[in-house]
N, C-alpha and C positions, 0 to 999 in steps of 0.2 A: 550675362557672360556668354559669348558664344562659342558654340562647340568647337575645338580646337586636337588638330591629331598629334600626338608626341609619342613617338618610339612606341607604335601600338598598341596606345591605349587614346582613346577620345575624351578631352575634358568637356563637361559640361558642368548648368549652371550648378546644381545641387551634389553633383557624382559625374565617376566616370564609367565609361563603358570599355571594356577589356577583352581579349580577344584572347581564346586559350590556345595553347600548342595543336590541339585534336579539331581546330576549327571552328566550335562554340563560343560567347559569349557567355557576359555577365556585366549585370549593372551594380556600381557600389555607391552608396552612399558615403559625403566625407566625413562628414561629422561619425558614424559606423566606422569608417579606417585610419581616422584618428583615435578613437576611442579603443580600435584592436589592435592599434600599432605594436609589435613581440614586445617592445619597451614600455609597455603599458602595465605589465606584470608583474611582480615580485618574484622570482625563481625560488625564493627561502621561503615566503608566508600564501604564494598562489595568488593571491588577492593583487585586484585591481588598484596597482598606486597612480596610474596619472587620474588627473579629477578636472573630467570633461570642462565642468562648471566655473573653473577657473578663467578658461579661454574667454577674451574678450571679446571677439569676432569669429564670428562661423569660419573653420578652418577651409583655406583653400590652396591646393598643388600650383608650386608655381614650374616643377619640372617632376615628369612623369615615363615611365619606359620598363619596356618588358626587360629583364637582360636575365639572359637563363632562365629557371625555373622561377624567381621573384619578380613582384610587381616592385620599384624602385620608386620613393616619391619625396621630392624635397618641399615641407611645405613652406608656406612665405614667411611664416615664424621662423624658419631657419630649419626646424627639427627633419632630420631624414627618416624615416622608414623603408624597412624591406620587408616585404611578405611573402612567404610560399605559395605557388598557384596552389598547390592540392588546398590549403587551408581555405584560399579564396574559393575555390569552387566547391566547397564542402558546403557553405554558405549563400551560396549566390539565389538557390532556391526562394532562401524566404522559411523554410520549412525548421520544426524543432530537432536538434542537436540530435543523434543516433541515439539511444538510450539500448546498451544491454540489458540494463534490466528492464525493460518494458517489454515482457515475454508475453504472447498468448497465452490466456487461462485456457487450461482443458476440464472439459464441462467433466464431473463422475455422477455416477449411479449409484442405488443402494448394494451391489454386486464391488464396490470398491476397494474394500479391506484390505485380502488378500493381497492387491498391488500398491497399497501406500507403501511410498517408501521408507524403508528401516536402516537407521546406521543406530551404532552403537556409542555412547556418551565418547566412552577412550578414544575412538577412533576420532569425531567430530571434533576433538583436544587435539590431538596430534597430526592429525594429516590435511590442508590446506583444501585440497582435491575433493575430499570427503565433505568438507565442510561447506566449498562453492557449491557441491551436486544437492547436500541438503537446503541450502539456501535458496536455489534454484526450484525443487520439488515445492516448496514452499511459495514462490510466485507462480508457481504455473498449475498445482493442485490443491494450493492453500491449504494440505495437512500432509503431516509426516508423524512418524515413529521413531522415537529415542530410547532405547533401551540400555539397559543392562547399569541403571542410576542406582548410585548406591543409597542406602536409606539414610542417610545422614539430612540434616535439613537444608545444609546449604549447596543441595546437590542439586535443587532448582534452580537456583540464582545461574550457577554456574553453567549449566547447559545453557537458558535463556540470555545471558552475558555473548556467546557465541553470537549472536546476532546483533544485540543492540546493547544500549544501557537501559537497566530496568527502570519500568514506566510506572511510578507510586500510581491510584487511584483514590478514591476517597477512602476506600478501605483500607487504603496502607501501600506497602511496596512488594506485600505476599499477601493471601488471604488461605484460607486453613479452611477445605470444605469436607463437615464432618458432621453428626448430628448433635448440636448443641442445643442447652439446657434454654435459653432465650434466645431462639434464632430472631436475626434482623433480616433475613432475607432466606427464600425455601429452598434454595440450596444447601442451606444448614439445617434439614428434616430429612428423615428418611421420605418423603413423599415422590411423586413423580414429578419431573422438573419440563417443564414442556418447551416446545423447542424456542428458542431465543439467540436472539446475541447479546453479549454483555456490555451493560451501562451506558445505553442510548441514554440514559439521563444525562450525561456529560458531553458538553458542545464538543468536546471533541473524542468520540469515542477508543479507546486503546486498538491499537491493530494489529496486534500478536500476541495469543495467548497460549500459554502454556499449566497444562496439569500434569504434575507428577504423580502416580498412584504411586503411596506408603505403604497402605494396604486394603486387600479388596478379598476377605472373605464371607461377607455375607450373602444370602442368597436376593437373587435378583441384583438391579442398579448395574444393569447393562445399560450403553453411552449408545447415543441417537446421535449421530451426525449426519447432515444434510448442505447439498452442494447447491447454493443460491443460487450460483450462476445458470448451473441445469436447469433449475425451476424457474427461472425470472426468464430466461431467451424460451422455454418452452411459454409460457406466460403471455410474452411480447407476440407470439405466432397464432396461438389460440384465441387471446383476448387484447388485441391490440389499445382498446378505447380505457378498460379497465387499469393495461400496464402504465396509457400514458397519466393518469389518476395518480398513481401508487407513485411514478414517477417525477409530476410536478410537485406534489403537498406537501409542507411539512405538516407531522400533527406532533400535540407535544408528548414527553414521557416525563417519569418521575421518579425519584428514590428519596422517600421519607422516613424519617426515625429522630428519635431523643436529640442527635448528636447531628443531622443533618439533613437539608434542603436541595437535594438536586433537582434543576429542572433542564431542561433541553426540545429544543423542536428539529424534527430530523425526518427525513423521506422515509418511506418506507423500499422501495428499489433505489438503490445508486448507482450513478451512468459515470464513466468518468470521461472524458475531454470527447473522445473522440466516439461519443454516445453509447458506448459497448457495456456492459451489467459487470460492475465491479463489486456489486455484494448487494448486501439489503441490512435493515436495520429491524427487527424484529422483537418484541418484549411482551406478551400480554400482559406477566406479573407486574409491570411497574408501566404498561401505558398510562397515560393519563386520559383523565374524559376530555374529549372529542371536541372543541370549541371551535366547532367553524359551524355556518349557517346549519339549521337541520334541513334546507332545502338542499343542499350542497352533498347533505351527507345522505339524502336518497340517492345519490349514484355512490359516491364515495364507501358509502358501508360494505353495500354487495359486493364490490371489487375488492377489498379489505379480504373480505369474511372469503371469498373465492380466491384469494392467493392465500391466504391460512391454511384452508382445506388442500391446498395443491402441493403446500410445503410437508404436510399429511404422509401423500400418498404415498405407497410399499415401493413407489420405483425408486422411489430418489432417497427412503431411508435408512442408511448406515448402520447395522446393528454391531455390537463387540462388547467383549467384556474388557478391560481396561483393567490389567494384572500391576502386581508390586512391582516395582523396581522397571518400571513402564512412561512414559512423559509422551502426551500426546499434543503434538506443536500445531497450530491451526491461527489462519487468517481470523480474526474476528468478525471480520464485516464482509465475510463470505459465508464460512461456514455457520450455517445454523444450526444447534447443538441442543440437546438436554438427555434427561437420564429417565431411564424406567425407578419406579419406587422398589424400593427392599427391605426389608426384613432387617430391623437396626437391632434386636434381640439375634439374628443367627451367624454373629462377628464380629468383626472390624471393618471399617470404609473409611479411607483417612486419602482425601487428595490434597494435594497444597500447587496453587497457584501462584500465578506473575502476568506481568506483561510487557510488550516492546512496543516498540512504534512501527510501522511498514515502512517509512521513509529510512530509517535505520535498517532495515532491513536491505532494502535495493540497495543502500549505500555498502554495505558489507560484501554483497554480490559485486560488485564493478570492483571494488580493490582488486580482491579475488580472482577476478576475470580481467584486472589490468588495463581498463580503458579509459583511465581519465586522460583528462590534456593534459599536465604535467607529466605524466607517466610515462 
């Protein structure tokens, strides 16, 4: 097909090339502008109703032209379409869709506390604003503070529902961490809980988690929180060869008992698209043995064993005590967490848990912020 001009736009064989009001260009593919034609959409269910796959032959314009601000284009099928330049040139890059919630992490410290953000349950119920800011604190420091939860039990669910629909685990749709009589896992002892994320044994590990403290008067069983991302981009600077290790492997994990068999293999740093430290996946209590060559794991251990000791150190760890009527909301595959031991004879310690998804998460953030295409 050769290139042909019509009302300011040039056909060619595969697409055409367009010329915007501001003087730039842009190249579209057809089979791309038939497939985005505004009649492509459902306005009632959003979803994509025409079905590319139907078309017999690769669509082609048989008239084409700028006229005002839309691209105008009759194909030889008969069908017309009109499209908005701004739409077109939002696209013309190549590049992925704008995403509000793809917010930069801010890296924190052991010095953090005091500025995690706090709203209160009522408030996060009733006012919109309050509850994007929480949502938002939540993609960009991976932990917040929820207060003033009544003690009732379904006073977890309910905060947690603000964000997503609750995520069951193998352990159920809550889990109750407290000192039990045959614990299945040492979160249920008074002992000290070292730092982790939870249930790298499942291919796909939960991405919001939440603990409501019921109650917390025993002595000791102060909360360890730690900001992976601090410690993996300080990690990446310091031990570049080590991070790319920790980076490429999976090794596997596990969670065993009576009633069940989790297994999973999972990185220990996670990069996401655009290679930046989106979290780590951390567990000693339920790693599994190490099955990759032992010549492999002459380099592999040391760099293991040296970002363990890194996630350690007094810079980067979080102390606090985690009070009744408290819910402490946190990224799972960011923040790295566990508890000092205490004294199960000097009270009560009663947390109860949940979890969300992270994609549920960003998705709650954009209604709230208003940007979808329909919107």
């Amino acid at each position: 097909m050769q290139a042909r001009q019509q009302g300011g736009v040039t056909l060619g064989e595969n697409g055409l090339d367009l010329g915007f009001p501001d003087g730039s260009t842009g190249y579209f593919n057809y089979f791309w502008l038939r497939d985005n034609c505004p009649s492509s959409f459902d306005n009632v269910t959003r979803e994509r109703s025409f079905d590319i796959f139907g078309e017999a032959e690769a669509p082609r314009p048989a008239v084409a032209a700028v006229e005002g601000q839309e691209l105008s284009l009759v194909w030889r099928s008969g069908h017309a379409s009109r499209y908005p330049l701004d739409f077109l040139a939002a696209y013309r890059s190549g590049k992925p869709r704008p995403d509000v919630a793809a917010l930069p992490r801010r890296a924190w410290y052991a010095d953090k506390y005091p500025s995690v953000a706090r709203f209160t349950q009522a408030e996060l119920k009733a006012e919109p604003e309050k509850r994007r800011a929480w949502l938002e604190a939540l993609l960009v420091d991976g932990v917040t503070l929820v207060t003033e939860l009544p003690d009732t039990p379904d006073s977890l669910e309910e905060t947690a529902a603000l964000a997503g629909e609750i995520r069951p685990s193998f352990f159920g749709k809550v889990f109750e961490v407290y000192t039990h009589i045959n614990p299945i896992n040492t979160a249920y002892t008074a002992a000290a809980l070292e730092l982790h994320t939870d249930l790298p044994s499942e291919d796909f590990a939960p991405g919001v988690q939440y603990l409501h403290c019921r109650a917390n008067s025993v002595e000791g069983g102060n909360s360890l929180f730690v900001d992976a991302v601090a410690v993996a981009e300080d990690f990446r600077r310091d031990h570049p060869e080590d991070f790319a290790l920790l980076a490429e492997t999976e090794v596997p994990f596990y969670c065993e008992h009576d009633a069940f068999d989790m297994r999973a293999r999972q990185r220990v740093i996670e990069l996401d698209r655009n290679g930046e430290v989106e979290g780590v996946t951390m567990s000693q209590h339920i790693a599994d043995v190490f099955d990759l060559p032992q010549t492999f794991l002459d380099r592999y251990y040391p760099a293991f064993h040296r970002f363990g000791r890194a996630l350690r150190d007094s810079k980067y760890v979080m102390r606090f005590r985690l009070n009744a009527g408290e819910c402490i909301c946190f990224d799972n595959h960011r923040v790295v967490h566990g508890r000092e031991a205490y004294t199960a004879s000097s009270g009560e310690r009663h947390l109860r848990g949940c979890y969300t998804d992270r994609g549920e998460l960003r998705s709650r953030y954009r209604i709230l912020s208003g940007t979808g295409r329909f919107g």
